[in-house]
Phi, psi and omega in degrees: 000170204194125185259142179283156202295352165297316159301343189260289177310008185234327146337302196294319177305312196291344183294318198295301164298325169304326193286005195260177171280115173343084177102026173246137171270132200238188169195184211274020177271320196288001200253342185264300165314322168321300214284318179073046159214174186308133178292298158347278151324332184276305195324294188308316198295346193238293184320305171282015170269301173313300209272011161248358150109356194253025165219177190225103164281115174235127184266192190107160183273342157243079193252187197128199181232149202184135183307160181267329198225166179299124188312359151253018167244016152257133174243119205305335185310303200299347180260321185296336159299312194268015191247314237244124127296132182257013205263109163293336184213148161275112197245003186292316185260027182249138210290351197277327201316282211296021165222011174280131164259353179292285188340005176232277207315335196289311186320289192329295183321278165332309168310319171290328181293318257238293166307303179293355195279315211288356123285029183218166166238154197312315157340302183293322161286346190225020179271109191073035194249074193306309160316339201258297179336287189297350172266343194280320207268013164322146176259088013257152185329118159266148178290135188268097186268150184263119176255000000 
């Protein structure tokens, strides 16, 4: 399976807010620079994080992003649900559906992916991960670019 890059930029900010001191606010230029993707792309990608709760937005001049909730109680299963369509296949218009067994294995499969992402925490990616500190909280960001 293979996540799309919205989701893999919306993993990577929140890796990126984690790495600050607790409850200090960056925004979405220092966050686009990091990575050397799109502003434009980060925004949605920081909106739709907002309005599920795992980033805290304040607009305004002294505004900015910040995790919403503490990095060990986000659970990457759970962003990837709310970010990631999960539907693998389209099965509607195929002549085969109503005697096809892939669509249950795939679903299974996703379940299974799904249950490992729900062991881990953002915490868990980035606590005592000394290297990821010294690249992120470097002067000025270097760019990561993904490929």
């Amino acid at each position: 399976m293979q996540l799309t890059s919205f989701t893999d930029y919306g993993l990577r900010a929140l890796i990126y807010m984690a790495t600050l001191p607790e409850g200090k606010l960056t925004n979405i230029t220092e966050v686009t620079n990091t990575y050397g993707v799109s502003r434009n792309h980060m925004v949605k990608i920081i909106n739709q994080l907002s309005r599920a709760g795992f980033v805290a937005a304040t607009r305004g001049k002294n505004g900015g992003i910040r995790l919403g909730m503490k990095a060990n109680q986000i659970v990457i299963g759970e962003v990837v649900r709310k970010m990631e369509p999960l539907q693998l296949v389209d099965c509607s218009a195929c002549a085969i559906t109503p005697a096809c067994r892939l669509r249950n294995a795939l679903h299974a499969a996703v379940q299974v992916f799904l249950r490992e992402l729900d062991s881990y925490t953002l915490a868990d990616l980035v606590e005592g991960n000394t290297p990821l500190y010294e690249i992120i909280l470097s002067e000025p960001p270097v760019a990561m670019k993904i490929k």
